[in-house]
Structures are given as structure tokens and as C-alpha cells.
N, C-alpha and C positions, 0 to 999 in steps of 0.2 A: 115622400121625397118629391122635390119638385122639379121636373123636367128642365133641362137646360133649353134655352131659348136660341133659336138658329136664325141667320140671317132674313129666311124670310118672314121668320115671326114680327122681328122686328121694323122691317119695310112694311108687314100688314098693318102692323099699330104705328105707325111715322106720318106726323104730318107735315108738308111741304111748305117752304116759306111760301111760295105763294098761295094756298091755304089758308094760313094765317093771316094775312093780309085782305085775303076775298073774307072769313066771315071775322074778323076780332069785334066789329061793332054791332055782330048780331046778340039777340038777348041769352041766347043758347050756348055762344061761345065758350064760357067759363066751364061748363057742365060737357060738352064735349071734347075738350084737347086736353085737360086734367089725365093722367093715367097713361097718355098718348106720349109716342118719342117723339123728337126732335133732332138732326143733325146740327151741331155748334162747331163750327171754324173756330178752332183755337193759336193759329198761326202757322207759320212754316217749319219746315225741316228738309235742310238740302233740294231748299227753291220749291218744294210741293205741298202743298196744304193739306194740314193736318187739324182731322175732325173727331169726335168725341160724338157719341151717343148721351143725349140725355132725354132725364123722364119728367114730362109738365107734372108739376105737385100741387101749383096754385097757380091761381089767375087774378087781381087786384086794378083796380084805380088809383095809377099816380097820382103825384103831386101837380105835377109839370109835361108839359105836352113834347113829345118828339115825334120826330118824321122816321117812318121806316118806307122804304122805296117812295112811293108817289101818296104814301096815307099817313096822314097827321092822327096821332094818338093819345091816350092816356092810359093804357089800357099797360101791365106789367106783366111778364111771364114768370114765374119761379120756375127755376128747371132743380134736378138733382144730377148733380154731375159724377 
């Protein structure tokens, strides 16, 4: 049976947007945040923001470039929601 997972399991295996941001253009990126959670804003509910756990399943090269904060990318996250 496998153990239930508790809040801080979770926080130990979570990586931070900014995290993300600091290595997505290293070569090791792909291989390290796979397996790892993620916090995803999925919008409001009575004016407070409401977040979701998800888990990095894959990491890929877009098609087309976008901006996440101050860093220009190509780089795609798969999460499992």
C-alpha cells in the first residue's frame, strides 16, 4: 500500500515559479522537474485564488516563443492536473 502523501511531502517535491524561470534553459532542466509538483492558479472563488497541485510529466520544445515574467522561451511544461 502506498502511503498517503502529506503537505510536506508535497512542498519537498514543489518547484517554485521562480525556479523555473532560473534553470528552464539549462541542459539538465528536462531531467530535473519531470516527477516534481507544481502550484497552478486556476482562478477565483469568492474574490480568492484558487490553486491546484499538479505533477511535471514532460518537458518539450515549442513551436513558438512566449514570455513568462522577464524570460523569453520555448521550452513547454506538461503538468498532470
Amino acid at each position: 500500500m502506498i502511503p498517503e502523501l502529506t503537505v510536506e511531502d508535497l512542498n519537498n517535491a514543489r518547484v517554485s515559479r521562480k525556479n523555473l524561470i532560473r534553470w528552464i534553459h539549462l541542459p539538465w532542466f528536462r531531467d530535473l522537474v519531470i516527477g516534481c509538483f507544481v502550484r497552478v492558479a486556476i482562478g477565483k472563488h469568492n474574490g480568492n485564488q484558487v490553486y491546484r497541485v499538479a505533477e511535471v510529466t514532460d518537458v518539450v520544445e515549442y513551436q513558438r516563443v512566449y514570455k513568462v515574467d522577464n524570460t523569453i522561451t520555448k521550452v513547454l511544461i506538461y503538468l498532470y492536473l
